[in-house]
PDB file with one MODEL, atoms N, CA, C and O in Angstrom:
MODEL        1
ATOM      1  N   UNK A   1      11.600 -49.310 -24.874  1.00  0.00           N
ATOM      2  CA  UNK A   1      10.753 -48.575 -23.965  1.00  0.00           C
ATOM      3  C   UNK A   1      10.419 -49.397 -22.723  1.00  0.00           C
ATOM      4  O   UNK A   1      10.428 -48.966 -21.570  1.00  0.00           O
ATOM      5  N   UNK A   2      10.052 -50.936 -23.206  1.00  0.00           N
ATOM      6  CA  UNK A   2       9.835 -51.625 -21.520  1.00  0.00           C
ATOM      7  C   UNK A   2      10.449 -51.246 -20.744  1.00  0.00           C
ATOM      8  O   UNK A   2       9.813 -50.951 -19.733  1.00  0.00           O
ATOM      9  N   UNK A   3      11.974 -51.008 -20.677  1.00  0.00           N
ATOM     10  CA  UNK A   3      13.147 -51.042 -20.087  1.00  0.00           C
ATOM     11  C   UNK A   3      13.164 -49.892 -18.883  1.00  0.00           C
ATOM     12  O   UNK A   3      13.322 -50.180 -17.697  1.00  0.00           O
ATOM     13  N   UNK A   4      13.025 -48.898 -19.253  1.00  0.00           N
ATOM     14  CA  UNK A   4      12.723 -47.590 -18.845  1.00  0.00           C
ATOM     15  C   UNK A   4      11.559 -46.833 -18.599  1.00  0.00           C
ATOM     16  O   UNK A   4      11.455 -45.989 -17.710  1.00  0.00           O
ATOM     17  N   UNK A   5      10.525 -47.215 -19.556  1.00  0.00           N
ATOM     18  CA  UNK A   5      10.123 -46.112 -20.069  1.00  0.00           C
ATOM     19  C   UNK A   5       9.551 -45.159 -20.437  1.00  0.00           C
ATOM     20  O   UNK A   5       8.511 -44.566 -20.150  1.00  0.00           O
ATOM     21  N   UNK A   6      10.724 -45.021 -21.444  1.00  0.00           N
ATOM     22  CA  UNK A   6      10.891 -44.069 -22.283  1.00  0.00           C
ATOM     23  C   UNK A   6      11.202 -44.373 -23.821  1.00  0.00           C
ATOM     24  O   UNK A   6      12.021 -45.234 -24.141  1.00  0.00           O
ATOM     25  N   UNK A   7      10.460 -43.574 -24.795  1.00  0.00           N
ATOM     26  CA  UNK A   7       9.889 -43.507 -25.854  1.00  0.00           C
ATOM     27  C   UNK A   7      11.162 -42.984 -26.629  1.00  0.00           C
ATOM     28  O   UNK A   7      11.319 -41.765 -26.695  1.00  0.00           O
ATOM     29  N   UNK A   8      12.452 -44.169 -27.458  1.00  0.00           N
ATOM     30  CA  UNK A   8      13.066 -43.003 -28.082  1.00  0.00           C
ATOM     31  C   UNK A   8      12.726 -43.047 -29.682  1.00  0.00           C
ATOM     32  O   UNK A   8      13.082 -42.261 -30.560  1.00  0.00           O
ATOM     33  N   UNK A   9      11.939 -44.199 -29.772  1.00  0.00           N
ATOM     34  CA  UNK A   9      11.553 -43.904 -31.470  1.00  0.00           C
ATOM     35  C   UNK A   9      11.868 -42.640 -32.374  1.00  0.00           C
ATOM     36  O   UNK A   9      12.193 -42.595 -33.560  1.00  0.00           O
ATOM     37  N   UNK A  10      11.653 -41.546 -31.372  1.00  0.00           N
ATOM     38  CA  UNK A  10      11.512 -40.305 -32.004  1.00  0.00           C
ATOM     39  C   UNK A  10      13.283 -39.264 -32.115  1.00  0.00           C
ATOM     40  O   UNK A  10      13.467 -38.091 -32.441  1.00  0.00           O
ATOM     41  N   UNK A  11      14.303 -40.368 -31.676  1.00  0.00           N
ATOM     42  CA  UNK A  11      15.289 -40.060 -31.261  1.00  0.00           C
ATOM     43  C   UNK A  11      16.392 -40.749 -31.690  1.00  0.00           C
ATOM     44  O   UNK A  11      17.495 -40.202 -31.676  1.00  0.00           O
ATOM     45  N   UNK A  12      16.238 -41.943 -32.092  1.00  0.00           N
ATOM     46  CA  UNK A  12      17.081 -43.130 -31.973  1.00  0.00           C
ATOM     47  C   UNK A  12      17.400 -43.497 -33.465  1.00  0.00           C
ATOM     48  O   UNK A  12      16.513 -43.511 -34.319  1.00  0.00           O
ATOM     49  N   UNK A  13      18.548 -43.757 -33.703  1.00  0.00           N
ATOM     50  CA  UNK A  13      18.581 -44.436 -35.042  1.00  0.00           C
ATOM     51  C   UNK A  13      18.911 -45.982 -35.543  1.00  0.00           C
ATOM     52  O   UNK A  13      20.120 -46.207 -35.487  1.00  0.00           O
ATOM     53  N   UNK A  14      18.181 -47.015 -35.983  1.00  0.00           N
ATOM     54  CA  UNK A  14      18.961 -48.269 -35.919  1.00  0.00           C
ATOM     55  C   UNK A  14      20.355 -48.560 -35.776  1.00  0.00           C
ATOM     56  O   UNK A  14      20.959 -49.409 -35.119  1.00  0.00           O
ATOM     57  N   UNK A  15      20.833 -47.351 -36.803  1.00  0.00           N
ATOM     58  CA  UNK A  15      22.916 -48.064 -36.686  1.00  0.00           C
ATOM     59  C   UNK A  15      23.037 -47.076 -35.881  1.00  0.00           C
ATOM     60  O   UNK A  15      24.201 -46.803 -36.177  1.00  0.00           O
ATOM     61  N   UNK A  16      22.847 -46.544 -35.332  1.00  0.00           N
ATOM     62  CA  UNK A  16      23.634 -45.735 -33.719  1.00  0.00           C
ATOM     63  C   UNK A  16      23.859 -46.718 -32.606  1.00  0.00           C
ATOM     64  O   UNK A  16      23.482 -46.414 -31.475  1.00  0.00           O
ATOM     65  N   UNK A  17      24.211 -47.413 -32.741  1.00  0.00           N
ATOM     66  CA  UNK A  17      24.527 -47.867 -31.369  1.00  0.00           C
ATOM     67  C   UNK A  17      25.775 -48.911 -31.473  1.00  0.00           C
ATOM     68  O   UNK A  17      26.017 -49.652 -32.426  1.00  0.00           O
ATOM     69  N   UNK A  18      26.653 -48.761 -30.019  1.00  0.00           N
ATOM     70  CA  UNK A  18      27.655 -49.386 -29.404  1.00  0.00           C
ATOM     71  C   UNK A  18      27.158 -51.476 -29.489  1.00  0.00           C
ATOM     72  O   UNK A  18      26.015 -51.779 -29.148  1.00  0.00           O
ATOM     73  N   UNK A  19      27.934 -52.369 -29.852  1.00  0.00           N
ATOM     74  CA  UNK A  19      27.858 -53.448 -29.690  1.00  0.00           C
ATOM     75  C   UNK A  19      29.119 -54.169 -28.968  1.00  0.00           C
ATOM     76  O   UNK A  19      30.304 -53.837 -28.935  1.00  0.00           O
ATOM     77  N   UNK A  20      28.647 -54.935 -28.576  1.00  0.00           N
ATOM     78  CA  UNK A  20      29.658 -56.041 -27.198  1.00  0.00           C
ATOM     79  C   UNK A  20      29.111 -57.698 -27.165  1.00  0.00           C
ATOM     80  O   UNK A  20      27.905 -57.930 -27.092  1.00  0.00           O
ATOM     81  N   UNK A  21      29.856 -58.510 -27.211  1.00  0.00           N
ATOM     82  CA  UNK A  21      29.677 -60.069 -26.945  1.00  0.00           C
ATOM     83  C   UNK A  21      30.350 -59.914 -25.684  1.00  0.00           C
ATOM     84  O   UNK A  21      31.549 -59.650 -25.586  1.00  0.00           O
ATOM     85  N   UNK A  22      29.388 -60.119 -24.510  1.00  0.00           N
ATOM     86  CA  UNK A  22      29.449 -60.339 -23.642  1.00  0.00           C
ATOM     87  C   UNK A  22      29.171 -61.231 -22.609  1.00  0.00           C
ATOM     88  O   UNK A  22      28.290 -61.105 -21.759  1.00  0.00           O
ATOM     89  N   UNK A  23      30.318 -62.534 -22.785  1.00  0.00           N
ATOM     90  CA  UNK A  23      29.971 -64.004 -22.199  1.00  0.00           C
ATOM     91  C   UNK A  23      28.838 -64.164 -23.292  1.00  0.00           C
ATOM     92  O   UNK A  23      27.623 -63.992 -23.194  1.00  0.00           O
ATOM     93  N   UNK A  24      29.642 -64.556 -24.393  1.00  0.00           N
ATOM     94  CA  UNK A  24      28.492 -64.920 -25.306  1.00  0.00           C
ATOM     95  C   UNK A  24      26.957 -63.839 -25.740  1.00  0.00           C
ATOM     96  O   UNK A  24      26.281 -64.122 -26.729  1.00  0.00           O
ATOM     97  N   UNK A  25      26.736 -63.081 -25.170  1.00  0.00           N
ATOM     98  CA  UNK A  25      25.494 -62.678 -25.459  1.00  0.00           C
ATOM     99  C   UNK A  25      26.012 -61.533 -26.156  1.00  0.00           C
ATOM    100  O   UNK A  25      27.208 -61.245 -26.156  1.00  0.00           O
ATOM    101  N   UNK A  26      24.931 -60.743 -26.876  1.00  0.00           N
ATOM    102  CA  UNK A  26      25.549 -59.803 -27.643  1.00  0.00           C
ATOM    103  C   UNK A  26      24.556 -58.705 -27.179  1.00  0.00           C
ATOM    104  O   UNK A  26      23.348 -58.703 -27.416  1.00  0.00           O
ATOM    105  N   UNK A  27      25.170 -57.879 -26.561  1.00  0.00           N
ATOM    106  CA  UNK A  27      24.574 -56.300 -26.199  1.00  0.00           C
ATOM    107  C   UNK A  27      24.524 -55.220 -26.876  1.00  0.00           C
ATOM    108  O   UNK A  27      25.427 -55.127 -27.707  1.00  0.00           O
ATOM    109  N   UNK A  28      23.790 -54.351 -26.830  1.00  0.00           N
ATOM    110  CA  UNK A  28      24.066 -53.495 -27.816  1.00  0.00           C
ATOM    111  C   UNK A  28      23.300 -51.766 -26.815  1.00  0.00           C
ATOM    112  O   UNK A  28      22.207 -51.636 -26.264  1.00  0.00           O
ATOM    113  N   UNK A  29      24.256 -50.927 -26.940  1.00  0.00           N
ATOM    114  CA  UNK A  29      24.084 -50.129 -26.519  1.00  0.00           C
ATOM    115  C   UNK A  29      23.980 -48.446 -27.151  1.00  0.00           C
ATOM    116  O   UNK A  29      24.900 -47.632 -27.214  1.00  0.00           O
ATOM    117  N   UNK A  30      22.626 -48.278 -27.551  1.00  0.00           N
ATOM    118  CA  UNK A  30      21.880 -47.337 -28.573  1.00  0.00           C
ATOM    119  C   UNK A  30      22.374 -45.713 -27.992  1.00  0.00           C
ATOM    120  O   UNK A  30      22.440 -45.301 -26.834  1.00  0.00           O
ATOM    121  N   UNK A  31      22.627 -45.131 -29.078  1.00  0.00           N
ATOM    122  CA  UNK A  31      22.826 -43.958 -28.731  1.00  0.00           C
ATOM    123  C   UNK A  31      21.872 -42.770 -29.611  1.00  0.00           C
ATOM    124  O   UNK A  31      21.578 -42.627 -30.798  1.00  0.00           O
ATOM    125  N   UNK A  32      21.515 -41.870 -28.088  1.00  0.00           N
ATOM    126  CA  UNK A  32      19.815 -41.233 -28.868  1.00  0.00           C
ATOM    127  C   UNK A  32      20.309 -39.628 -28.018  1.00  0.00           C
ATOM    128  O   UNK A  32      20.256 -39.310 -26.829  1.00  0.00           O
ATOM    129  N   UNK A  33      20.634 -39.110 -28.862  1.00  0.00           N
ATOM    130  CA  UNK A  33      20.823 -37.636 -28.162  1.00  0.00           C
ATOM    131  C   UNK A  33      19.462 -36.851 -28.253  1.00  0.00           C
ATOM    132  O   UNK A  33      18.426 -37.228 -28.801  1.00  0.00           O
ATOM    133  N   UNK A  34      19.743 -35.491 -27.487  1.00  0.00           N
ATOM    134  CA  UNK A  34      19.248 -34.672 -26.971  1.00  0.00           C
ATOM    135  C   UNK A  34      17.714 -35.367 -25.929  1.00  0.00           C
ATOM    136  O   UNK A  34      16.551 -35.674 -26.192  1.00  0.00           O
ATOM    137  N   UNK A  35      18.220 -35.359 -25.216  1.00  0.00           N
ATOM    138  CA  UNK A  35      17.531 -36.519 -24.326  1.00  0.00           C
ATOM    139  C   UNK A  35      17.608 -35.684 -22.795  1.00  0.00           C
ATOM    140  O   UNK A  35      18.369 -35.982 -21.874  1.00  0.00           O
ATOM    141  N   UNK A  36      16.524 -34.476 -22.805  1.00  0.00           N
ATOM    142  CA  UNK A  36      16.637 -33.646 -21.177  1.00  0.00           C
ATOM    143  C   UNK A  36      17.197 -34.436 -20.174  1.00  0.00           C
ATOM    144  O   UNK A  36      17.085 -35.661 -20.223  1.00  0.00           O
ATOM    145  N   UNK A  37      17.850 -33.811 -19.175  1.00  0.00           N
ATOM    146  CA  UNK A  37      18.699 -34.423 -18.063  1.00  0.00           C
ATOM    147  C   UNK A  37      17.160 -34.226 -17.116  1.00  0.00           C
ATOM    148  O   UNK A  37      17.197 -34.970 -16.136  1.00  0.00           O
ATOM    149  N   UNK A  38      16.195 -33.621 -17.173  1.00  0.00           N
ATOM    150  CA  UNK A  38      14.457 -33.669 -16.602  1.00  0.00           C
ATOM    151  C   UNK A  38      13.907 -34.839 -16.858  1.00  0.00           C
ATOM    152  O   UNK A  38      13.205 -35.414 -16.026  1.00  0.00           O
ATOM    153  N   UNK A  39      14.244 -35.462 -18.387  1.00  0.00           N
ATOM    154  CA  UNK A  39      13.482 -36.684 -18.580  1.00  0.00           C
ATOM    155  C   UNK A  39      12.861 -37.487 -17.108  1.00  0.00           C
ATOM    156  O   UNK A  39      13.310 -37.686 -15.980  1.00  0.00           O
ATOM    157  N   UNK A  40      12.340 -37.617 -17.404  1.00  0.00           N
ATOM    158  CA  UNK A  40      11.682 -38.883 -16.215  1.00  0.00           C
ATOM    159  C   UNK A  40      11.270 -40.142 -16.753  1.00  0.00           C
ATOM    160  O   UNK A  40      10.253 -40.304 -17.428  1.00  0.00           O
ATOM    161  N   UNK A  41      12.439 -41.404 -16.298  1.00  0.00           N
ATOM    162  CA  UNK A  41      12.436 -42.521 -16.784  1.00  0.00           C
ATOM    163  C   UNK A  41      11.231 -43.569 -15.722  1.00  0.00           C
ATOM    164  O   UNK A  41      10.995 -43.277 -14.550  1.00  0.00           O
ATOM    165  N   UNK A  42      10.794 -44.406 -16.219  1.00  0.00           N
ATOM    166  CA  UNK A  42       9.903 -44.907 -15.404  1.00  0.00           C
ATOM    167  C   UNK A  42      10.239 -46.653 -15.641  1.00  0.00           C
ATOM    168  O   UNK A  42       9.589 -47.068 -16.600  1.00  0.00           O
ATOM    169  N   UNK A  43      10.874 -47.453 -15.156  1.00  0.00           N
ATOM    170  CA  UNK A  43      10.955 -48.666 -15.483  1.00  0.00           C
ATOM    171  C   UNK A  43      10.184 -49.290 -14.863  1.00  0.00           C
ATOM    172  O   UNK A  43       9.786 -49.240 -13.700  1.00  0.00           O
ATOM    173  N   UNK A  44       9.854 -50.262 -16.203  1.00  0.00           N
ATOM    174  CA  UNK A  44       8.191 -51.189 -16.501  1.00  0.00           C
ATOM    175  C   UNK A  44       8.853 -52.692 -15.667  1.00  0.00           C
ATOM    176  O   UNK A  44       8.087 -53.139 -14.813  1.00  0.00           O
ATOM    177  N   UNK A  45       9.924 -53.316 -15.820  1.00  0.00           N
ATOM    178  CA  UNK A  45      10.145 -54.489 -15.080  1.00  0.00           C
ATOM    179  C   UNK A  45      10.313 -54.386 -13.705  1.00  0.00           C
ATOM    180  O   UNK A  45      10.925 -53.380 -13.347  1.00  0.00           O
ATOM    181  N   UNK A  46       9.947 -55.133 -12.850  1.00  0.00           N
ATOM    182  CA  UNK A  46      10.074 -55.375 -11.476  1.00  0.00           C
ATOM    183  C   UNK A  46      11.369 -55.936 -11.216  1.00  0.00           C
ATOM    184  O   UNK A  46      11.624 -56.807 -12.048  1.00  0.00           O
ATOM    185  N   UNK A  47      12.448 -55.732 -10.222  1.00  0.00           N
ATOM    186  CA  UNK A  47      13.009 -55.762  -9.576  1.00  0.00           C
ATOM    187  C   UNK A  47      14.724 -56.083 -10.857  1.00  0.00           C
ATOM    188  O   UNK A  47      15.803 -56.591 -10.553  1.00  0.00           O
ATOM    189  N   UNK A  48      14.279 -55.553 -12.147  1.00  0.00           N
ATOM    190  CA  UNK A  48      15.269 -55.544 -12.983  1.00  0.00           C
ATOM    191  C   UNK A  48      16.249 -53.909 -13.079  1.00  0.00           C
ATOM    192  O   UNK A  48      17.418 -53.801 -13.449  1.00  0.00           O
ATOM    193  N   UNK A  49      15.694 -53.243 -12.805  1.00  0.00           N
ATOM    194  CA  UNK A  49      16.393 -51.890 -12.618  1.00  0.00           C
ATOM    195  C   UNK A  49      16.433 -51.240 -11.282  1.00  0.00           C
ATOM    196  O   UNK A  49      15.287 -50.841 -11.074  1.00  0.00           O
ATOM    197  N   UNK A  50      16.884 -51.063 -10.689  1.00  0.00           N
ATOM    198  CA  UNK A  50      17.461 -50.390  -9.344  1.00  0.00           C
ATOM    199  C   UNK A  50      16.885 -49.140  -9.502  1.00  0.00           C
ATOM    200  O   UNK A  50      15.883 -48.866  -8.840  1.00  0.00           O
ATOM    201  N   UNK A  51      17.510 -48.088 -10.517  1.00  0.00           N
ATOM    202  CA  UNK A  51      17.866 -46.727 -10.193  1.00  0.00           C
ATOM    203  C   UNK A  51      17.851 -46.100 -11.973  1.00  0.00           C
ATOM    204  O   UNK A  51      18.307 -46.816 -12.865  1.00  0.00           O
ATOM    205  N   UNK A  52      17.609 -45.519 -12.099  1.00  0.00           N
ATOM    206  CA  UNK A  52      17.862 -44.182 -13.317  1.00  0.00           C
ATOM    207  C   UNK A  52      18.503 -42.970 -12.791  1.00  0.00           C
ATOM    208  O   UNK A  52      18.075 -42.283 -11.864  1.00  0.00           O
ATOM    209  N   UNK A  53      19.624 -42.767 -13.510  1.00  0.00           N
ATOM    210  CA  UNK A  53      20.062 -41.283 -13.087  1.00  0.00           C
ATOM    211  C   UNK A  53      20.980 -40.987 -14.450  1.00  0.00           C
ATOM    212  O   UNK A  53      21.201 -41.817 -15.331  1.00  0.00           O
ATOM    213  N   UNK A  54      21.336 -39.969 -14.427  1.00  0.00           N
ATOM    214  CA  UNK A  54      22.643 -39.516 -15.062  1.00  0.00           C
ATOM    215  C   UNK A  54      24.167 -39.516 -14.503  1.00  0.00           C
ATOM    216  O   UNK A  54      24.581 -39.441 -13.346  1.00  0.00           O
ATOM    217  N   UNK A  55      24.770 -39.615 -15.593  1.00  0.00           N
ATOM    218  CA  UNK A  55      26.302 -39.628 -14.621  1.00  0.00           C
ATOM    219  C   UNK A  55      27.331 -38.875 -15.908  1.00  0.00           C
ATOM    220  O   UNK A  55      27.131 -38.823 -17.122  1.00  0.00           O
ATOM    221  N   UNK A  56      28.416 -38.371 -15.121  1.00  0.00           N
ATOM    222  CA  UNK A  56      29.525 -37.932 -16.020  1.00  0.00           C
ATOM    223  C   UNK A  56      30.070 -39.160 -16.706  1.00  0.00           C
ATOM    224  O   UNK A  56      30.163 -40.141 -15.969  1.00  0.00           O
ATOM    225  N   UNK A  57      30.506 -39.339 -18.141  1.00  0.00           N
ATOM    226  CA  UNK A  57      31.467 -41.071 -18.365  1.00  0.00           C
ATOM    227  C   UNK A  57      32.574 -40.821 -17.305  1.00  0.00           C
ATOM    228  O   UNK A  57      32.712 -41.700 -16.454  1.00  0.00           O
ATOM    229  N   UNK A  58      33.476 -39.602 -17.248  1.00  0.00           N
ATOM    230  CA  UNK A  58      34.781 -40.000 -16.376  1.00  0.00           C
ATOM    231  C   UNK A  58      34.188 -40.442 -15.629  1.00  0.00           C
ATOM    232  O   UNK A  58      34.517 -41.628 -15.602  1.00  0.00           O
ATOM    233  N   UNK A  59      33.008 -40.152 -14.501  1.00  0.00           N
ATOM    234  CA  UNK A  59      32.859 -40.678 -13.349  1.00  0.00           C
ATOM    235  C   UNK A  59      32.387 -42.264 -13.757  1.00  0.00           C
ATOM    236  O   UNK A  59      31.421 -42.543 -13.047  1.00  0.00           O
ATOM    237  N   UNK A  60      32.643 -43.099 -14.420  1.00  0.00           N
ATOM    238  CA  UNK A  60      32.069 -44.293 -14.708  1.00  0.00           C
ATOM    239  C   UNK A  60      33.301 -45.191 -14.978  1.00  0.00           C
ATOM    240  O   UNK A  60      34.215 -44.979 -15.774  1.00  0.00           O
ATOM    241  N   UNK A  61      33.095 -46.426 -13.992  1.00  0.00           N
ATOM    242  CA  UNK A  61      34.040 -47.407 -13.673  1.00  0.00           C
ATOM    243  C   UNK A  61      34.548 -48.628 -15.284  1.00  0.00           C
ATOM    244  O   UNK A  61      33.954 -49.564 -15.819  1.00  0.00           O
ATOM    245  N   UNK A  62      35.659 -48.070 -15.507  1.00  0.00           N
ATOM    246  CA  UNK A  62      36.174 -49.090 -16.270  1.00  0.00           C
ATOM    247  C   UNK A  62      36.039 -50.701 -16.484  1.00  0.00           C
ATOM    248  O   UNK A  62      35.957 -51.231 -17.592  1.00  0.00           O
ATOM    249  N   UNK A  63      36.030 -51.433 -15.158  1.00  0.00           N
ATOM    250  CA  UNK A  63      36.028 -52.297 -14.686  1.00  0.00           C
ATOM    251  C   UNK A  63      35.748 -52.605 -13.719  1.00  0.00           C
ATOM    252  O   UNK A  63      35.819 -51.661 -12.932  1.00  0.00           O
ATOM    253  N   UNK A  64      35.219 -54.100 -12.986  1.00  0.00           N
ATOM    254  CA  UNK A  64      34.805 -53.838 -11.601  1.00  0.00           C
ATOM    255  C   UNK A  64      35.293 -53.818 -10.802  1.00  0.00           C
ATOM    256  O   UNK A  64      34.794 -54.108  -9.715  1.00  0.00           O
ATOM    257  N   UNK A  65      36.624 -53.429 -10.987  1.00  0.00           N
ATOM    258  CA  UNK A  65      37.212 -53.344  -9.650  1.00  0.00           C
ATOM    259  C   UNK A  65      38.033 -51.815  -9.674  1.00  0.00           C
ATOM    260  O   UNK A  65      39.000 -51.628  -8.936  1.00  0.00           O
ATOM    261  N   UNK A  66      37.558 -50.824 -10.551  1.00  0.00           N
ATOM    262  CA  UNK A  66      37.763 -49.936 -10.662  1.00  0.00           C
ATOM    263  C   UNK A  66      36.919 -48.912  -9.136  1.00  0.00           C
ATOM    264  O   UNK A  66      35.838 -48.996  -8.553  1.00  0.00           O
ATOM    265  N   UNK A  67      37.637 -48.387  -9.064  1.00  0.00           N
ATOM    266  CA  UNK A  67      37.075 -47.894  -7.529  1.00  0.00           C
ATOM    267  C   UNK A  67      36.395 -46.257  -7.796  1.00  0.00           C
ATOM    268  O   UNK A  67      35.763 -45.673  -6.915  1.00  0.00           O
ATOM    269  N   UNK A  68      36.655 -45.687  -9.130  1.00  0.00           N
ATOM    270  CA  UNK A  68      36.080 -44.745  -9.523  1.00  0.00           C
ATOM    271  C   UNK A  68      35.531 -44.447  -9.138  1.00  0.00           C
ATOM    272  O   UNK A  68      35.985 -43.574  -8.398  1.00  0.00           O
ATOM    273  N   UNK A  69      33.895 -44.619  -8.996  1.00  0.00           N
ATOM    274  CA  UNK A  69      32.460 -44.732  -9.062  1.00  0.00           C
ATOM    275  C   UNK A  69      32.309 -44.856  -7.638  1.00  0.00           C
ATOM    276  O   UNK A  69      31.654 -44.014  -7.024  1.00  0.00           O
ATOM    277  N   UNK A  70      32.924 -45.954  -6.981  1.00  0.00           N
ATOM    278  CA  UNK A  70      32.667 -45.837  -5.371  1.00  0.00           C
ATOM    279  C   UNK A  70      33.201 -44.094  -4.442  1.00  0.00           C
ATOM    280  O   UNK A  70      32.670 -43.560  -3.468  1.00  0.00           O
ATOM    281  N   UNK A  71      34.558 -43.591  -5.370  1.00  0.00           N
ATOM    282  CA  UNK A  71      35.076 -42.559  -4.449  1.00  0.00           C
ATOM    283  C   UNK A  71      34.320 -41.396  -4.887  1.00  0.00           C
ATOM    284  O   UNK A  71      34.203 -40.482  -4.071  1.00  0.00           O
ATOM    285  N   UNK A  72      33.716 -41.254  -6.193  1.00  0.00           N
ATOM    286  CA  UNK A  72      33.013 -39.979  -6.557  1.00  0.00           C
ATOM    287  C   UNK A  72      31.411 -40.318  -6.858  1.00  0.00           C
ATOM    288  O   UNK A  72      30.663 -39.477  -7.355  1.00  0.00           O
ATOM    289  N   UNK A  73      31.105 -41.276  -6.596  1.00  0.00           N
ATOM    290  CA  UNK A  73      30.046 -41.559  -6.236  1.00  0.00           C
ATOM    291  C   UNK A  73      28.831 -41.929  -5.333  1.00  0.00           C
ATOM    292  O   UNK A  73      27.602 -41.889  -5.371  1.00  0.00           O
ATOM    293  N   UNK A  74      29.924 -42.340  -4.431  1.00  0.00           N
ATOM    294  CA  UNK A  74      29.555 -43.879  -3.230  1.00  0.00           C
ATOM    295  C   UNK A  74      28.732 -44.878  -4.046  1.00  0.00           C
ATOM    296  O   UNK A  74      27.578 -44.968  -3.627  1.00  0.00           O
ATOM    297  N   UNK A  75      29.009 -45.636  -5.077  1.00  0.00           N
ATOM    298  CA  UNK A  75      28.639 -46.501  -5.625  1.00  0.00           C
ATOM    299  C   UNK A  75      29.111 -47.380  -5.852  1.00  0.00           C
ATOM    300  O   UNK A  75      30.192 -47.068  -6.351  1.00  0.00           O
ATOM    301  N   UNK A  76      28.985 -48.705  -5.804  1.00  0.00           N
ATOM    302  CA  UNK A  76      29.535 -49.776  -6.051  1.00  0.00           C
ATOM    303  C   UNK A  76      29.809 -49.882  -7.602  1.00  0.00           C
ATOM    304  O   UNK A  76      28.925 -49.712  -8.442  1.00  0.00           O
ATOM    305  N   UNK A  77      31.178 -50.192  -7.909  1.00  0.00           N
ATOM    306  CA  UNK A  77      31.675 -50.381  -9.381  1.00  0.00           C
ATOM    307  C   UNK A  77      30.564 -51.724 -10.300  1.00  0.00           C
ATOM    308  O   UNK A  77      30.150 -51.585 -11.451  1.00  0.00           O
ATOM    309  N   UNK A  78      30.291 -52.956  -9.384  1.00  0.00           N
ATOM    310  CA  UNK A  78      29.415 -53.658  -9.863  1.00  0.00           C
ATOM    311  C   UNK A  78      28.241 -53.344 -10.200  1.00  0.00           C
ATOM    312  O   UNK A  78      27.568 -54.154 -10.838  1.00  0.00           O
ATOM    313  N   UNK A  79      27.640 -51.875  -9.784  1.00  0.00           N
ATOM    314  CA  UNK A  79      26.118 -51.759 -10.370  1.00  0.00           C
ATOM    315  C   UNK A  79      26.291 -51.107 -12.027  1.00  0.00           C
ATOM    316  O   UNK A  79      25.352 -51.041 -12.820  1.00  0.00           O
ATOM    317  N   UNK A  80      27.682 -50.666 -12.314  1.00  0.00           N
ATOM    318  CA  UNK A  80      27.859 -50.649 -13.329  1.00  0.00           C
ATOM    319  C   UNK A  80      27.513 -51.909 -14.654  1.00  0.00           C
ATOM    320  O   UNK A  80      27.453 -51.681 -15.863  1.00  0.00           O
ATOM    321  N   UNK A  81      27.359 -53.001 -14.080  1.00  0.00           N
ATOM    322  CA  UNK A  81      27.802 -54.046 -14.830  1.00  0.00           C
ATOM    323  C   UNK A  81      27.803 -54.337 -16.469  1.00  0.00           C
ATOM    324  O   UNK A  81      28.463 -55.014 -17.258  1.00  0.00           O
ATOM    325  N   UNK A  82      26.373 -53.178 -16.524  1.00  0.00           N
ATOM    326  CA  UNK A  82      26.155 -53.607 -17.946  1.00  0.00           C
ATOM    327  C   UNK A  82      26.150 -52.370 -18.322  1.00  0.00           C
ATOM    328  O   UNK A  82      25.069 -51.986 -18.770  1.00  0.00           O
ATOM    329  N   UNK A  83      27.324 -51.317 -18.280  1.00  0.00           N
ATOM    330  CA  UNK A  83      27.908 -50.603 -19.118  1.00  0.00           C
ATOM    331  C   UNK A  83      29.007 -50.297 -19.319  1.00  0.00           C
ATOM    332  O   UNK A  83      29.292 -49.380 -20.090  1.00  0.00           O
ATOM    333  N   UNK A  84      30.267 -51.297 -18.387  1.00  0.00           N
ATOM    334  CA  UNK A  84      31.621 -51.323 -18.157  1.00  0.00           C
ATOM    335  C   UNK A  84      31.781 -52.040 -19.688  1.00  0.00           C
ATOM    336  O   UNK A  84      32.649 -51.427 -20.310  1.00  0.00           O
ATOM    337  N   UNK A  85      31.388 -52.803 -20.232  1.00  0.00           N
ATOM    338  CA  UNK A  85      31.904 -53.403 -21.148  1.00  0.00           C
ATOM    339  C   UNK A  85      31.887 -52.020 -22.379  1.00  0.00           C
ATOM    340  O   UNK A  85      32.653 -51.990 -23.342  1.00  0.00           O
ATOM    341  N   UNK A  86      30.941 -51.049 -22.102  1.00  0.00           N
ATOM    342  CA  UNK A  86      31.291 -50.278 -23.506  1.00  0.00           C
ATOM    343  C   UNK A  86      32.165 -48.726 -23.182  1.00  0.00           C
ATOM    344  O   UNK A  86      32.478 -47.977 -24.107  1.00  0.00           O
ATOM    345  N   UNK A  87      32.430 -48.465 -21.942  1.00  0.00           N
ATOM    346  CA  UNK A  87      33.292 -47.624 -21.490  1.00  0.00           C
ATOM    347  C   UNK A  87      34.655 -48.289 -21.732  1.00  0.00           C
ATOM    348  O   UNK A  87      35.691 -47.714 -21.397  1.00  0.00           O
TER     349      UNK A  87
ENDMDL
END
């Protein structure tokens, strides 16, 4: 919830989620359906999150130098960073 938030206790299951060693660290990326595209995310850290939105996966960059995301997005493939590893 710091992260965002948002409250998925009520949503989320411990073994649902995607894992990655990434440069050593180990990420893990939770999966919590039915989750309104209305939600309104509110992130609690300062200058650690940019932006909340939704996105299509096709529209989401493989890699960073995948140009995907910049042509159907105008987004830079690097703000992806920490979800290219589980796409």
């Amino acid at each position: 919830m710091e992260e965002v938030g948002f409250d998925m206790k009520e949503r989320a299951f411990e073994d649902q989620y995607l894992e990655r060693d990434v440069n050593g660290q180990l990420i893990r990326l939770y999966i919590v359906k039915h989750v309104s595209l209305d939600t309104n995310f509110a992130p609690k850290t300062k200058n650690e999150i940019k932006d909340t939105r939704w996105f299509r996966i096709a529209d989401l960059p493989c890699h960073r130098r995948d140009t995907t995301s910049q042509l159907k997005l105008n987004i830079n493939p690097k703000a992806f960073f920490m979800v290219i590893p589980f796409i």
